[in-house]
C-alpha positions in Angstrom: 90.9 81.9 121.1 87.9 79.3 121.0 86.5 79.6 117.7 83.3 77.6 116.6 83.0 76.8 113.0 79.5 75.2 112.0 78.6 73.5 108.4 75.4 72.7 107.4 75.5 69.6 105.7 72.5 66.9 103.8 75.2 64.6 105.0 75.9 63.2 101.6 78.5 65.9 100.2 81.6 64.1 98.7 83.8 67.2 99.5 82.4 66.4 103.5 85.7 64.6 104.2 87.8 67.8 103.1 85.8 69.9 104.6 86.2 68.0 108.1 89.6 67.5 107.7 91.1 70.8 106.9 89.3 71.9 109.8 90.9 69.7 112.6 94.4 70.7 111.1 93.6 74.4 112.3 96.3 75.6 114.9 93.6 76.8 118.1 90.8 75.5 120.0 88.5 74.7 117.3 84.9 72.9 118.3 83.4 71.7 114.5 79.6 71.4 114.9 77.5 69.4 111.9 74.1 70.1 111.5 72.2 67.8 109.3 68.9 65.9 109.1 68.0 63.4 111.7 67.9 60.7 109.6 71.8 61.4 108.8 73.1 62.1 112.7 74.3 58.7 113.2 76.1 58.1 110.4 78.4 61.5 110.6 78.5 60.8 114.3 80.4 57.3 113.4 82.5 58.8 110.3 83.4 61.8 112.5 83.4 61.3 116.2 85.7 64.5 116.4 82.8 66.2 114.9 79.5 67.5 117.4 76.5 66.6 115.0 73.3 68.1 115.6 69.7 67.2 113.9 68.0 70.2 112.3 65.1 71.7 113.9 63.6 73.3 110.5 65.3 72.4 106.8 67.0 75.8 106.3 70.5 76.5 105.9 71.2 79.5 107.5 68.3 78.0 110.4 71.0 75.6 110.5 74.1 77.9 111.3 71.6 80.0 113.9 71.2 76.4 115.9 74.6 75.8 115.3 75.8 79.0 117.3 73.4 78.7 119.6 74.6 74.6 121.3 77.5 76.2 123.1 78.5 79.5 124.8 82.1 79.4 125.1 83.0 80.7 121.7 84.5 84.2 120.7 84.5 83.4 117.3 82.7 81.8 114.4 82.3 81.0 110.8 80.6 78.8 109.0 81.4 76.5 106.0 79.5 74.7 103.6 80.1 70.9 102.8 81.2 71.5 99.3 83.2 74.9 100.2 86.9 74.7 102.0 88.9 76.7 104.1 92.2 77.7 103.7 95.3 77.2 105.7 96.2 80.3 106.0 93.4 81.0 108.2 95.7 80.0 110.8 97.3 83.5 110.2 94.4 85.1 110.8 94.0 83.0 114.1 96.9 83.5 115.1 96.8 87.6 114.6 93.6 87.7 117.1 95.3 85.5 119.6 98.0 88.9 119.6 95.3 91.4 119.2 93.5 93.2 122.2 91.1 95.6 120.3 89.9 93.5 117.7 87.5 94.5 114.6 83.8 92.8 114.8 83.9 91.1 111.3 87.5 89.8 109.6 87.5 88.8 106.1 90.3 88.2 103.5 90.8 86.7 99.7 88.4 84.1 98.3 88.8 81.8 95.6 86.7 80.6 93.1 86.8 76.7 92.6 85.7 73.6 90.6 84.9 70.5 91.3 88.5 69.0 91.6 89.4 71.7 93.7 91.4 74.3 90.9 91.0 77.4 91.3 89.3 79.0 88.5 88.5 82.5 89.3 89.1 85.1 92.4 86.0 86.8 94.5 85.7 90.1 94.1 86.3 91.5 97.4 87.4 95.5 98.9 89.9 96.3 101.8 87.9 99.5 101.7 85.8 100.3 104.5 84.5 103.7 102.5 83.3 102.2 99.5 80.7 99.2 101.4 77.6 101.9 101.2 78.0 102.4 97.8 78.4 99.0 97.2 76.2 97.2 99.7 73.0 100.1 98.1 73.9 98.4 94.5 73.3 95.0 95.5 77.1 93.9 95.8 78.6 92.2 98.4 82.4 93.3 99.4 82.8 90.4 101.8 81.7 86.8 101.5 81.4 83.7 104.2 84.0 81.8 103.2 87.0 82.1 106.0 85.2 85.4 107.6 85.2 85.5 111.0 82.5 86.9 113.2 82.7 88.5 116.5 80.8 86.9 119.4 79.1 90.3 120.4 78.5 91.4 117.0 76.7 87.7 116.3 74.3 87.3 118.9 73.2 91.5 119.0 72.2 90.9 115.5 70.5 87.8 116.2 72.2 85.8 113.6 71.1 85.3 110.0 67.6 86.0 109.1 66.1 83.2 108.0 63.2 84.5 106.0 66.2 84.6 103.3 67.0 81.3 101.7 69.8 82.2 99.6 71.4 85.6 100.9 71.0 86.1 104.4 74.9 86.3 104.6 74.4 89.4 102.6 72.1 91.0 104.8 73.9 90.3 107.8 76.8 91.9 106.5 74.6 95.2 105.6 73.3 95.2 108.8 76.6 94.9 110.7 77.5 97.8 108.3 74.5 100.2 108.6 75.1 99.5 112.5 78.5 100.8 112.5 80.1 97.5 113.3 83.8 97.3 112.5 84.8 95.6 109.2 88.8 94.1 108.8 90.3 93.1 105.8 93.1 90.4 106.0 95.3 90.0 103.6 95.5 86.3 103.2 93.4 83.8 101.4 90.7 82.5 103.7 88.7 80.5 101.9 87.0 79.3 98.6 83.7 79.0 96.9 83.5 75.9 95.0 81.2 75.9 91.7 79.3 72.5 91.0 76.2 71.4 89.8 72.8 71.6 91.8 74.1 74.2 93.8 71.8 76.8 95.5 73.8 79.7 94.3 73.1 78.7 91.1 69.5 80.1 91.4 70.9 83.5 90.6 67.8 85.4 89.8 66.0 84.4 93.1 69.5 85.3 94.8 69.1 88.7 93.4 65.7 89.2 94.5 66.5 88.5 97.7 69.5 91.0 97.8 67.3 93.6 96.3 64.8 93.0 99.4 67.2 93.1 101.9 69.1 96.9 100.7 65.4 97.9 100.3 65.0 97.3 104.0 68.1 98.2 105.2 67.9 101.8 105.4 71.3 102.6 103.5 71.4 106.2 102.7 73.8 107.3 99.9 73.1 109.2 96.4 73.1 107.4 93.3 75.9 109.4 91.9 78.3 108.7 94.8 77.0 104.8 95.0 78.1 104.7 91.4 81.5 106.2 91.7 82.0 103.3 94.6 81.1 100.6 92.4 83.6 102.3 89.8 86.4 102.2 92.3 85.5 98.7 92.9 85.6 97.3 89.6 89.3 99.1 88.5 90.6 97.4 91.9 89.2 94.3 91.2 90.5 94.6 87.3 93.5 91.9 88.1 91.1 89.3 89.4 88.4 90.0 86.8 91.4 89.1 84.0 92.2 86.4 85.7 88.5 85.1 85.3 88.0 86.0 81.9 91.6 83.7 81.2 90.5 81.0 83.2 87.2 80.8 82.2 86.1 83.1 79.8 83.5 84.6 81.9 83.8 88.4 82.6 81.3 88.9 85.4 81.3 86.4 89.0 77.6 85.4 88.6 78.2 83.7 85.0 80.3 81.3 86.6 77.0 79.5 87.6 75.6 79.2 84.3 75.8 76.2 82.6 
């Protein structure tokens, strides 16, 4: 399995050494490719000479991961990670079940965490193993899936021409309703993939122009489901997600994912 993981990086990210390291202690061909302003190649070139480091052609993030994908075409499958984010290793059980599997899903994606700045986990993403309930909640605005440690077929990549980059802030999301409203296969893997670390000066933080974008993105998606039924979907979602949601409100006394990025 030749898997291509790409992180978009400023180059100054003091989780960047983390980030690097976890990924060259993955168990299967593994080509890491940096993308980062030209006044930064050098540097990460020198501090990571396992590492391919690219300039950026445009300052966009998910412009980034689309130049990324596109320096070499001997991968089957990629993810991307941000400089601040971290993968798990128990993505090598994931690996390691596609190496075995001859009829693979397009899209795999597993258990998230939720994580500070010192790297304790502080909350769980809400996430579905449930293929039947994305429409309902893809049409509200919610994502079942997120980036962190999903892995994305090939194929399904490059026939939906990446991320769309007129979104700053949520152009994973509308790839993942795309790949859905296409039919393309979804897999949910029981281990934990990834996490989502919560810090200061963080994009994500921008929550309001994150949800404009999401709105934009089901309005043009051409999901089809009544209100009623999206609803009951959402519903479903929540009392599954009722563990992780106590274990947030514990933790950190937030009940809901996106107040974890106020301050």
């Amino acid at each position: 399995m030749n898997l291509l993981i790409v992180t978009p990086t400023l180059g100054t990210s003091p989780f960047l050494d983390q980030v690097v390291e976890q990924i060259q202690n993955l168990n299967c061909s593994v080509h890491h490719i940096m993308v980062c302003p030209g006044t930064r190649v050098e540097m990460l070139t020198n501090a990571y000479p396992n590492v391919q480091v690219v300039a950026e052609k445009e300052k966009s993030l998910y412009a980034a991961i689309n130049q990324g994908t596109a320096q070499r075409n001997d991968w089957e499958w990629m993810t991307y990670i941000n400089d601040d984010d971290l993968l798990s290793p128990e993505i090598d059980n994931l690996i390691e079940f596609l190496n075995l599997k001859t009829n693979p899903a397009d899209i795999y994606f597993g258990k998230v965490h939720y994580i500070d700045e010192n790297s304790t986990k502080i909350a769980h993403y809400p996430t579905t193993r449930y293929r039947t309930l994305f429409s309902g909640l893809f049409a509200s605005g919610i994502a079942p899936v997120t980036q962190q440690g999903t892995l994305i077929s090939r194929e399904c990549f490059n026939e939906l021409q990446g991320f769309d980059t007129s979104y700053k802030l949520s152009a994973d999301f509308d790839f993942w309703i795309r790949a859905h409203v296409k039919g393309y296969s979804f897999k949910f893997f029981n281990k934990h993939l990834g996490s989502f670390r919560i810090r200061k000066g963080q994009l994500s933080a921008d929550q309001s122009s994150m949800f404009a974008e999401i709105n934009r993105s089901v309005a043009s998606s051409a999901i089809s489901i009544p209100p009623w039924k999206a609803s009951l979907q959402v519903l479903c979602f929540r009392l599954q997600n009722i563990p992780a949601i106590l274990f947030r409100f514990i933790k950190t006394g937030r009940l809901k994912s996106s107040s974890l990025f106020e301050k």
